[in-house]
ROKE-435388 format. One record per residue (C-alpha): residue number from 0; x, y negated, z. Coordinates in nm, 3 decimals, decimal comma. Last residue first. Layout:
N
(node NUM (X Y Z)) ...
This chain:
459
(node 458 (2,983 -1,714 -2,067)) (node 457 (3,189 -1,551 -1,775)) (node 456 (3,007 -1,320 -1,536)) (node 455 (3,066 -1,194 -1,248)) (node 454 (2,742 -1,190 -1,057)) (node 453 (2,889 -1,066 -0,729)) (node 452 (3,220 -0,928 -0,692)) (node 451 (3,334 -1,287 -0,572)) (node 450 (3,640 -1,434 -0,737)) (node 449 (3,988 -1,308 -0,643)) (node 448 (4,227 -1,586 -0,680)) (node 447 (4,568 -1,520 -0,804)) (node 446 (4,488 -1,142 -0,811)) (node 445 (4,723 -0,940 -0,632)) (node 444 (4,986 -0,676 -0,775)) (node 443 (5,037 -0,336 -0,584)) (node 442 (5,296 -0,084 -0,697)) (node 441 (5,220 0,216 -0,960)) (node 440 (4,887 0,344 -1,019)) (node 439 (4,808 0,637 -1,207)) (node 438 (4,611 0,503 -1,538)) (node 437 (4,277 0,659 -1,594)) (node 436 (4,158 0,779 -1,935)) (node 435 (3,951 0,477 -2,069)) (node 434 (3,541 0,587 -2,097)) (node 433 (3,402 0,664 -2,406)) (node 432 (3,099 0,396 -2,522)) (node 431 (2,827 0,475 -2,351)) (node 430 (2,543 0,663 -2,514)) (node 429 (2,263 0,495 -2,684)) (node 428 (1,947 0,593 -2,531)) (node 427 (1,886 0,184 -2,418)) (node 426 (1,903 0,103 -2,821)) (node 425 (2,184 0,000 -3,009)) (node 424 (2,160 0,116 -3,423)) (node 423 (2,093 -0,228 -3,540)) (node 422 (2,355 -0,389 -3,376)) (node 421 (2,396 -0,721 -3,461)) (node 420 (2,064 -0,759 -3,654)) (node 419 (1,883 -0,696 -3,367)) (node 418 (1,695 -0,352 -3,263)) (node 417 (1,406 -0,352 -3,044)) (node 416 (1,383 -0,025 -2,843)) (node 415 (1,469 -0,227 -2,527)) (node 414 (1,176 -0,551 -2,662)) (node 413 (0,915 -0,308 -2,551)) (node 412 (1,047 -0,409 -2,154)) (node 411 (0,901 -0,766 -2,268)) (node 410 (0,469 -0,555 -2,245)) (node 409 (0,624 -0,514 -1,902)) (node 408 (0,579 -0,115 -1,764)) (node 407 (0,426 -0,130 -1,417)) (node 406 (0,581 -0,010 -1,108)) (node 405 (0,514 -0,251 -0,827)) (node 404 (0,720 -0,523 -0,947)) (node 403 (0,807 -0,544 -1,326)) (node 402 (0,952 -0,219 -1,513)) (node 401 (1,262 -0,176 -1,730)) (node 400 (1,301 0,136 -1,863)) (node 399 (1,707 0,209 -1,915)) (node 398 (1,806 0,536 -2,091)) (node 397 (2,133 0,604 -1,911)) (node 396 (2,457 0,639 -2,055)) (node 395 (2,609 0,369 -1,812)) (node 394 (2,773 0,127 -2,045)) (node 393 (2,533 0,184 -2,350)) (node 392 (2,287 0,175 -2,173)) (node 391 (2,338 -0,152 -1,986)) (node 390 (2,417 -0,301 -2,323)) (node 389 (2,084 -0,218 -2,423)) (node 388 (1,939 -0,374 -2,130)) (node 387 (2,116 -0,684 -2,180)) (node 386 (2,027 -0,717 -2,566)) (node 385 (1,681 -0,643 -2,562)) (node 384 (1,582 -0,903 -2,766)) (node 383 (1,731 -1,188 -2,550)) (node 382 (1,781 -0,997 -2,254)) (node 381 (1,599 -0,698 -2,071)) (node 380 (1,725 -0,780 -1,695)) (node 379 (1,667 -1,141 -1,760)) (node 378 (1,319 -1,181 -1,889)) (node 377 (1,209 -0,926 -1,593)) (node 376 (1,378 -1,156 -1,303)) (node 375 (1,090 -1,362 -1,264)) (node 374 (0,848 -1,068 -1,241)) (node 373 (1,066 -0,905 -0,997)) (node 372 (1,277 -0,578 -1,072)) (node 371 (1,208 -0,211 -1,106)) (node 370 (1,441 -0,019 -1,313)) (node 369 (1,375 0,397 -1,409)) (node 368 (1,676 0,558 -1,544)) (node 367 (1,660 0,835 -1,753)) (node 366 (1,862 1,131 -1,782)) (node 365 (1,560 1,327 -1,934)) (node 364 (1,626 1,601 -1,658)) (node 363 (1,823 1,374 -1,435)) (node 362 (1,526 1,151 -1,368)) (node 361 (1,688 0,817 -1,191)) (node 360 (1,515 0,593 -1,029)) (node 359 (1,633 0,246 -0,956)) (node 358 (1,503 -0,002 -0,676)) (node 357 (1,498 -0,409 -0,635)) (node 356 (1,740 -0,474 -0,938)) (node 355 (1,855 -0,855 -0,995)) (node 354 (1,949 -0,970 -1,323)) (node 353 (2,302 -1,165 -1,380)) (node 352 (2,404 -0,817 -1,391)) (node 351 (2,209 -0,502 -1,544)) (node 350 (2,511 -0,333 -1,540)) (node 349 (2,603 -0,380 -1,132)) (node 348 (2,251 -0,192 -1,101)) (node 347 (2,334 0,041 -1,318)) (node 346 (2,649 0,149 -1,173)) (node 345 (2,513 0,164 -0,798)) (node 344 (2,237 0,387 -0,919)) (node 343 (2,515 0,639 -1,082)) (node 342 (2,734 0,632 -0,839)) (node 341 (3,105 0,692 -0,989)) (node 340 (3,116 0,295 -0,966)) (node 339 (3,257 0,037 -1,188)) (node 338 (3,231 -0,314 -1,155)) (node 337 (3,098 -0,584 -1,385)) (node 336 (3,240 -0,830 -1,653)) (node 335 (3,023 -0,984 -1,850)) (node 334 (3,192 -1,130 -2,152)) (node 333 (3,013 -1,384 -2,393)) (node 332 (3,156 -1,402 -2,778)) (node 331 (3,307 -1,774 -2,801)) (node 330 (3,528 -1,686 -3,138)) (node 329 (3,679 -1,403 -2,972)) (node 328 (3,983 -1,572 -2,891)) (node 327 (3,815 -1,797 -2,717)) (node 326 (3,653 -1,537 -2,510)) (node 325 (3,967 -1,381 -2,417)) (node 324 (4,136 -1,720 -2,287)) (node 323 (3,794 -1,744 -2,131)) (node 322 (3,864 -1,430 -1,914)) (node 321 (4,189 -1,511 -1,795)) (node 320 (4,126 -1,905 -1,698)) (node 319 (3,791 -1,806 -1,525)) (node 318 (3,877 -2,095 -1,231)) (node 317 (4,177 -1,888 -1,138)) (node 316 (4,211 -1,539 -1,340)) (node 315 (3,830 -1,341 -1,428)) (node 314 (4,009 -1,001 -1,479)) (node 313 (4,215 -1,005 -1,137)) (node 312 (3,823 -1,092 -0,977)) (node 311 (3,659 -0,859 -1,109)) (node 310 (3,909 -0,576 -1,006)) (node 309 (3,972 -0,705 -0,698)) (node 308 (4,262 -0,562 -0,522)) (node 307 (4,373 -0,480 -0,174)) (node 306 (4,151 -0,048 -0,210)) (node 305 (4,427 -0,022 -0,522)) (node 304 (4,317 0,165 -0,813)) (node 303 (4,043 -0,085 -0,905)) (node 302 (3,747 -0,028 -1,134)) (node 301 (3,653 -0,281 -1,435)) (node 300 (3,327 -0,212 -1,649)) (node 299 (3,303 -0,394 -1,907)) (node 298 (2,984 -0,575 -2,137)) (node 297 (3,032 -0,762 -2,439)) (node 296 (2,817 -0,993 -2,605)) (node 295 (2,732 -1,186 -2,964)) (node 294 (3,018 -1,164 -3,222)) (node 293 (3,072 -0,754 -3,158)) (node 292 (2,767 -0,585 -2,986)) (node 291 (3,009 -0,460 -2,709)) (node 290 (2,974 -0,185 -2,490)) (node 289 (3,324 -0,131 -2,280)) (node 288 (3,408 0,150 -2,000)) (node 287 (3,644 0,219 -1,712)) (node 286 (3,894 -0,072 -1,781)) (node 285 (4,113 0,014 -1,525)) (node 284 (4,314 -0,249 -1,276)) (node 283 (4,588 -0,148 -1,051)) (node 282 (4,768 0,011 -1,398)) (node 281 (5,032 -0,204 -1,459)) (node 280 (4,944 -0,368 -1,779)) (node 279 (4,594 -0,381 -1,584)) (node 278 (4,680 -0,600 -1,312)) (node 277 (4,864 -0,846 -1,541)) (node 276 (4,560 -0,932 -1,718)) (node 275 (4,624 -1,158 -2,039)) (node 274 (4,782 -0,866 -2,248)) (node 273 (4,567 -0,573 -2,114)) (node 272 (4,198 -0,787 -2,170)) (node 271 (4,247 -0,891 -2,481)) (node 270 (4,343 -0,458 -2,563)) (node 269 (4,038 -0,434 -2,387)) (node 268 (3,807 -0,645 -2,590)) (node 267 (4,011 -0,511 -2,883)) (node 266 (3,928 -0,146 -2,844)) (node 265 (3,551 -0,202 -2,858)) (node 264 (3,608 -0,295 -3,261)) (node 263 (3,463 -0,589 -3,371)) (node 262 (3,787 -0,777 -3,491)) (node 261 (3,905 -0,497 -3,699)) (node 260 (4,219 -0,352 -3,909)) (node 259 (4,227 -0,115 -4,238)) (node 258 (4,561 -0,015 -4,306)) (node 257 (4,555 0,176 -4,667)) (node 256 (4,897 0,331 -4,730)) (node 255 (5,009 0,315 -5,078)) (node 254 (4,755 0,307 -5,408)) (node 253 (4,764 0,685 -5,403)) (node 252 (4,631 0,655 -5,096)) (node 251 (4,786 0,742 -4,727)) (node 250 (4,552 0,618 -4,425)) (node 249 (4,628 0,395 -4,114)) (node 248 (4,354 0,350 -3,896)) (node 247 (4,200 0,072 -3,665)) (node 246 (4,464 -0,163 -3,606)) (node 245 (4,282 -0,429 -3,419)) (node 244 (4,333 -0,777 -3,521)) (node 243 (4,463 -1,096 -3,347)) (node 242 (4,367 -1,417 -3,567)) (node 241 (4,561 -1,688 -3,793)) (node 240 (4,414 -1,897 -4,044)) (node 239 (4,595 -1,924 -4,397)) (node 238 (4,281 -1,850 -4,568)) (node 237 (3,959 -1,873 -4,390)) (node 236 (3,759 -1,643 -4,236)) (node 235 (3,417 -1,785 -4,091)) (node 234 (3,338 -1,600 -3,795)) (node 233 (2,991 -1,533 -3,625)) (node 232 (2,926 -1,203 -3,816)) (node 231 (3,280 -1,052 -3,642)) (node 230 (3,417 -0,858 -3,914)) (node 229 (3,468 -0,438 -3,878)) (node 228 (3,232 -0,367 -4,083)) (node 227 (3,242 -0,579 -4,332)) (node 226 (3,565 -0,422 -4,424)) (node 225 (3,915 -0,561 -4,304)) (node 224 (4,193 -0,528 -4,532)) (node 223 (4,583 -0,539 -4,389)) (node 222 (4,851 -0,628 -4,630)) (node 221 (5,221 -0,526 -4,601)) (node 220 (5,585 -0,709 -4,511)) (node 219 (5,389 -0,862 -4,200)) (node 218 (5,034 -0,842 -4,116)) (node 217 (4,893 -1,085 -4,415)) (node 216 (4,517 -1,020 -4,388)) (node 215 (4,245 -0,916 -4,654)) (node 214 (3,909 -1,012 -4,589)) (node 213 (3,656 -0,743 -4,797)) (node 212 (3,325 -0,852 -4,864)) (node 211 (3,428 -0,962 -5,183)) (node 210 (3,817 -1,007 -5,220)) (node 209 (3,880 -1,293 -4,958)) (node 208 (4,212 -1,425 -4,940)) (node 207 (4,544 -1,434 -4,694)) (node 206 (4,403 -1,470 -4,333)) (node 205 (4,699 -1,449 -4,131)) (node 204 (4,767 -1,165 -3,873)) (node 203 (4,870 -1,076 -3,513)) (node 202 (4,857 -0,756 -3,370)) (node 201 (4,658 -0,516 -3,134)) (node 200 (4,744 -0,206 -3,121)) (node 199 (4,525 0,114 -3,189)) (node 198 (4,714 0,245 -3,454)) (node 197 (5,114 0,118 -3,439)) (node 196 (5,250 0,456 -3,523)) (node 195 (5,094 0,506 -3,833)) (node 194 (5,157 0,125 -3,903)) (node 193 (5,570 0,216 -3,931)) (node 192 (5,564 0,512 -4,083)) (node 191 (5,336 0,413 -4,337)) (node 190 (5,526 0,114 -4,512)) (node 189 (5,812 0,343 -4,447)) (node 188 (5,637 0,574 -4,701)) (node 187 (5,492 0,247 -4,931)) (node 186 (5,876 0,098 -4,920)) (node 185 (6,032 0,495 -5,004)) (node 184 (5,738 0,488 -5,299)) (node 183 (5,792 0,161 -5,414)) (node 182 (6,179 0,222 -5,447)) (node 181 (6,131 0,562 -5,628)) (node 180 (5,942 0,364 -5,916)) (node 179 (6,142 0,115 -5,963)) (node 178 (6,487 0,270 -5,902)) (node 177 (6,320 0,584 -6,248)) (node 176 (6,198 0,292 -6,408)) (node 175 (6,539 0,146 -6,431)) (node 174 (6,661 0,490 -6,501)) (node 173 (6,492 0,507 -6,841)) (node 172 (6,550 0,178 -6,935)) (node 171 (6,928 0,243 -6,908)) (node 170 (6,895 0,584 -7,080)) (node 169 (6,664 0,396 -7,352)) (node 168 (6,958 0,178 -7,412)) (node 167 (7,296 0,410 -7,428)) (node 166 (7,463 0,506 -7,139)) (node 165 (7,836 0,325 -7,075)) (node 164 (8,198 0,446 -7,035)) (node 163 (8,135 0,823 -7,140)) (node 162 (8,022 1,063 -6,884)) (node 161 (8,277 1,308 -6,731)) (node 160 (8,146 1,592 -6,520)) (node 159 (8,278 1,749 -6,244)) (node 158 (8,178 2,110 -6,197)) (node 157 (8,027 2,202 -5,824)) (node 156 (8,003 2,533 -5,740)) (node 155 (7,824 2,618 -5,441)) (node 154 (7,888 2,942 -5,273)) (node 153 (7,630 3,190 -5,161)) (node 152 (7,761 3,507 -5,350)) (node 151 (8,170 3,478 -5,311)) (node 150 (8,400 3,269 -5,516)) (node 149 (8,792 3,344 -5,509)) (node 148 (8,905 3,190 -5,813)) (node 147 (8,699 2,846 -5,897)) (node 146 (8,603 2,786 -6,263)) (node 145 (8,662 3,155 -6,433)) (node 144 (8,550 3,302 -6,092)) (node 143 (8,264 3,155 -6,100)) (node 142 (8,134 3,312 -6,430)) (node 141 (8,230 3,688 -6,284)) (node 140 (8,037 3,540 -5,955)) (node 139 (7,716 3,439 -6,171)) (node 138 (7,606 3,110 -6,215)) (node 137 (7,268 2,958 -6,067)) (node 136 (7,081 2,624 -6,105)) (node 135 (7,013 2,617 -6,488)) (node 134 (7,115 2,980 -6,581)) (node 133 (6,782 3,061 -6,335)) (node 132 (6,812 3,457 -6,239)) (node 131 (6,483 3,546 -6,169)) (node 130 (6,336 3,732 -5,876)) (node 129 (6,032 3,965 -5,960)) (node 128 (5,729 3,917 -5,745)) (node 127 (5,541 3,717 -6,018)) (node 126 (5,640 3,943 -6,258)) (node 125 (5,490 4,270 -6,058)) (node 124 (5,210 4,090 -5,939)) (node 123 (5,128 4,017 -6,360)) (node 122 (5,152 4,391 -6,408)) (node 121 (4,978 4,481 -6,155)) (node 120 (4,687 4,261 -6,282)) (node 119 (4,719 4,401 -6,639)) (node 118 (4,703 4,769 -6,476)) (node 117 (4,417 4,732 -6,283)) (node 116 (4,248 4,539 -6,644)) (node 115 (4,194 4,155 -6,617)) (node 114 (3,803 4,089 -6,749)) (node 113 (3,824 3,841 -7,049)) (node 112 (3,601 3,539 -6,991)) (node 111 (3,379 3,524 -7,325)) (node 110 (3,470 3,326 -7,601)) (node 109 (3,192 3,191 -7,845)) (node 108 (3,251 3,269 -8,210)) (node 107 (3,356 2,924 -8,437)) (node 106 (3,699 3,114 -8,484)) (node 105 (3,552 3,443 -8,619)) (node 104 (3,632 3,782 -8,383)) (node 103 (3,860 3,962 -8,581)) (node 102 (3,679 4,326 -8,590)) (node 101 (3,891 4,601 -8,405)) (node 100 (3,865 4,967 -8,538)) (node 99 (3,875 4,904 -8,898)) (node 98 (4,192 5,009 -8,966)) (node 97 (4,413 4,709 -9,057)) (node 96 (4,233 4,558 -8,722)) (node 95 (4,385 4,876 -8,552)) (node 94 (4,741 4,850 -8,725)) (node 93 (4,699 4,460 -8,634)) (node 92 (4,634 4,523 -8,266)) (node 91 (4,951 4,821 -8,290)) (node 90 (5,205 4,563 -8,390)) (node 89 (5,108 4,334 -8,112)) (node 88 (5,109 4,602 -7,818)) (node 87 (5,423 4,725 -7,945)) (node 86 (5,587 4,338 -7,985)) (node 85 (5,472 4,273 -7,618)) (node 84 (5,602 4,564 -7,460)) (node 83 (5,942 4,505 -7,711)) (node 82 (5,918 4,151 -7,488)) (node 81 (5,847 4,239 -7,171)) (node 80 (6,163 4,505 -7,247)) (node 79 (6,396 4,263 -7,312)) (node 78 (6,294 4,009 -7,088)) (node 77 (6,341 4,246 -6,795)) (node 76 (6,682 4,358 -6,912)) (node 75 (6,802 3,982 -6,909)) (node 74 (6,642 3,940 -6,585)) (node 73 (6,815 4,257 -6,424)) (node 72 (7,135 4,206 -6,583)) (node 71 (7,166 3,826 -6,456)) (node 70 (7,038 3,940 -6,083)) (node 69 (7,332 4,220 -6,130)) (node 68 (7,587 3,977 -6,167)) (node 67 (7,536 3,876 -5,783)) (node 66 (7,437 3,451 -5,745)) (node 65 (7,695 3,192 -5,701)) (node 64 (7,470 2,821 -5,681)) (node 63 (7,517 2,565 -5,978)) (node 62 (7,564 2,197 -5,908)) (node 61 (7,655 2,031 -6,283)) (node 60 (7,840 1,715 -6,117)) (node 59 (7,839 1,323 -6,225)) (node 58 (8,083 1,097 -6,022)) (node 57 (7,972 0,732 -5,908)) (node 56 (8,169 0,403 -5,777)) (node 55 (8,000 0,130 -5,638)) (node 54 (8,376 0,063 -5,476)) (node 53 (8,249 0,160 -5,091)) (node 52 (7,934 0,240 -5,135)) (node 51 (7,990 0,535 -5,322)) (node 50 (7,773 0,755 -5,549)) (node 49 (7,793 1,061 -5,613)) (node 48 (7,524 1,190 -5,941)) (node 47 (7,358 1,527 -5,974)) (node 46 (7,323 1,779 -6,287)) (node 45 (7,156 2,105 -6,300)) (node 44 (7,291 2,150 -6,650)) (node 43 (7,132 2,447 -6,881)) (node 42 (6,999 2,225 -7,110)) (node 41 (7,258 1,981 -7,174)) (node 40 (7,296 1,637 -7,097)) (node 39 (7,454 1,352 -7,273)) (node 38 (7,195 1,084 -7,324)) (node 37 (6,894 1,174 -7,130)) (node 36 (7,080 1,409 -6,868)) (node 35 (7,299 1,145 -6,806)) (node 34 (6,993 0,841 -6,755)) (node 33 (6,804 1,081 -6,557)) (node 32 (7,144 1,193 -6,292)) (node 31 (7,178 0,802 -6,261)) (node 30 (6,854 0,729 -6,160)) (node 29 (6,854 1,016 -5,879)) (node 28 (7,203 0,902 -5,742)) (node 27 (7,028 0,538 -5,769)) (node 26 (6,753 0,652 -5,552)) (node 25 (6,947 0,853 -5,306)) (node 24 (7,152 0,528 -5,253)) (node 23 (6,830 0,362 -5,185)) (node 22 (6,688 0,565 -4,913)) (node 21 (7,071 0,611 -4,759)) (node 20 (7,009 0,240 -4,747)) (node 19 (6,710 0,210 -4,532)) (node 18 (6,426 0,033 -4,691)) (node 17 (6,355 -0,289 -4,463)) (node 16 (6,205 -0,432 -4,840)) (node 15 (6,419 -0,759 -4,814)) (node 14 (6,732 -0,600 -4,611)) (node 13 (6,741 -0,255 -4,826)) (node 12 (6,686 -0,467 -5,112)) (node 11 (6,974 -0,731 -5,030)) (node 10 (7,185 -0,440 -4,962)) (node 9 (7,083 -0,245 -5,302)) (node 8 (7,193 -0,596 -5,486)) (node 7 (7,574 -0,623 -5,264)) (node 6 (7,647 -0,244 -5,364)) (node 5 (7,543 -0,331 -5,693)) (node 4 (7,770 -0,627 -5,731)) (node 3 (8,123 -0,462 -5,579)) (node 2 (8,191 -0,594 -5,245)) (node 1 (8,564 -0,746 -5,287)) (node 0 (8,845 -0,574 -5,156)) 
């Protein structure tokens, strides 16, 4: 038996728009019920469509639920008296305006906020308590006995209806918009599904246009936007060219789901980091802690579960092959990569890296960290304006003053406090960024070729 045409067209969609079908055979149940009630509906029909795949078939049913006779009675008495109540009240308003006793208030007359009287707000309680019979989705059991003997409270009765051949033209148009519509929202909600789960991973996308400041990216059967933000201020994004992104959040508009992605974002440095390092896929490597003042530098902090591994050295790959392969795609953004250390002395120290520390003092009331160094080594601990320093905070969560030998503050060490256009709000009191929850280790894996501890870092 051949596939009847619209069964073949809502295949094709479900395949094109990765809608699943049961999504679009509710759709054209729910555009066929609109174009019957538009054309030959009544009022009191609660009508739903069948459709089958299998001949692209459909039957038209008023669905009505069996409800006691006395629900009918009730509401029918209840009207009936609401509305005498309301005729009384009405006819003896004009008998007291007839009288004298109430003055029409003029049209153009301001109109104050009536104050609801005890027995007016009971009143409304009362109705909004009150059960209704509904003649458009409920039938009574003396009614449902006339189309199906035997009916009980609770049953469903469902009476076939029969539709002429074909629905007239503004029925048609009617439930076109009615697929239309419903389709875009079941592709925007899967649309959502799907990214919702995928925050925090790292994916690949094309550069489809600049809108403003805004670069939007082609990440599959949806668009990605990427806010200034969130851009690297060394890259140059072209159209067509394709870059990893970080999916940063995933939010539900009225425009569709908004999925805003990142290339500056700490997250992707390790994220690099997990697909190129074996080690840390399987947890004998842990990236402890990142700072990164996105485009320029990036500071990590690596700590090994295994006492046989290097942590440094599993990171940095033979010859640096591991590390640059992150650093590439990063548009050439220096890595240091340092070890981690529960000591908080020892931690510094290893931050500060390529510099070298003579002593550290901490002061746990102000939780600062007091560095001295040599005079040649004071340009290098504190970076080009400040930035090595200020990394070093933000890794350890130490304020970091930098001193020159013997104890006295540098007139350089100023340059700490000094802002750069990167990073505007990273100073030395800047927290660390959060550290990675631990991963339990399962069986060992060795570094091809563990490079020394020391000084490890790749520029």
């Amino acid at each position: 038996m051949a596939e009847s045409p619209i069964v073949a067209a809502m295949q094709q969609i479900a395949d094109e728009k990765h809608i699943p079908m049961e999504a679009i055979v509710h759709t054209v149940e729910a555009a066929l019920a609109v174009a019957y009630r538009k054309d030959f509906g009544e009022k009191d029909q609660n009508v739903k469509v069948d459709f089958s795949l299998e001949d692209g078939s459909s039957r038209v049913f008023d669905v009505k639920t069996v409800v006691e006779d006395a629900k009918k009675a009730q509401t029918e008495a209840y009207d009936a008296e609401r509305k005498a109540r309301l005729e009384a009240e009405e006819a003896e308003r004009q008998a007291k305006v007839a009288a004298g006793e109430i003055v029409v208030r003029p049209e153009d007359a301001p109109v104050e906020a009536p104050v609801a009287a005890p027995e007016v707000a009971t009143e409304e309680a009362a109705e909004s308590a009150f059960e209704r019979f509904d003649p458009k989705t409920e039938i009574t059991v003396s009614d449902a006995e006339k189309l199906k003997p035997g009916s009980v409270v609770g049953d469903v009765i469902r009476t076939e209806l029969f539709p002429p051949a074909s629905y007239g033209r503004m029925a048609a148009q009617t439930a076109k918009q009615v697929i239309i519509q419903q389709l875009r929202e079941a592709e925007r909600d899967m649309v959502f599904k799907e990214f919702k789960d995928r925050e925090g991973e790292l994916i690949n996308a094309t550069v489809q246009r600049q809108e403003g400041r805004l670069v939007i990216f082609d990440i599959g059967h949806t668009m990605g936007i990427m806010p200034p933000s969130e851009q690297l201020p060394t890259e140059q994004y072209r159209a067509g060219s394709r870059l990893k992104v970080y999916i940063v959040s995933v939010n539900a508009t009225t425009k569709g789901p908004e999925i805003v992605v990142s290339r500056a974002h700490p997250e992707m440095v390790k994220k690099l980091f997990s697909v190129e390092v074996p080690e840390i896929q399987n947890g004998t490597v842990d990236i402890k802690a990142v700072a990164r003042e996105a485009g320029h530098r990036t500071k990590i902090a690596v700590a090994s579960t295994q006492p046989n591994i290097d942590p440094i050295g599993s990171c940095v790959g033979q010859r640096g092959s591991r590390v640059q392969t992150v650093i590439n795609e990063l548009g050439g953004e220096k890595v240091d990569i340092i070890e981690w250390s529960d000591d908080p002395v020892a931690f510094i120290g290893n931050a500060l890296s390529p510099a070298k520390v003579i002593s550290i003092s901490l002061d746990e009331a102000s939780h600062t960290a007091k560095v001295e160094v040599k005079e040649d080594q004071l340009s290098l601990a504190i970076g080009k304006a400040g930035q090595n320093v200020r990394l070093a905070a933000k890794l350890s969560g130490w304020r970091i003053d930098i001193v020159g030998e013997g104890g006295e503050p540098r007139p350089a060490a100023d340059a700490v406090a000094a802002p750069t256009d990167a990073a505007p709000e990273a100073t030395a009191e800047t927290p660390a960024e959060p550290a990675a929850p631990e991963v339990e280790a399962p069986a060992e894996a060795k570094p091809e070729e563990p490079a020394p501890a020391a000084e490890a870092k790749a520029e």
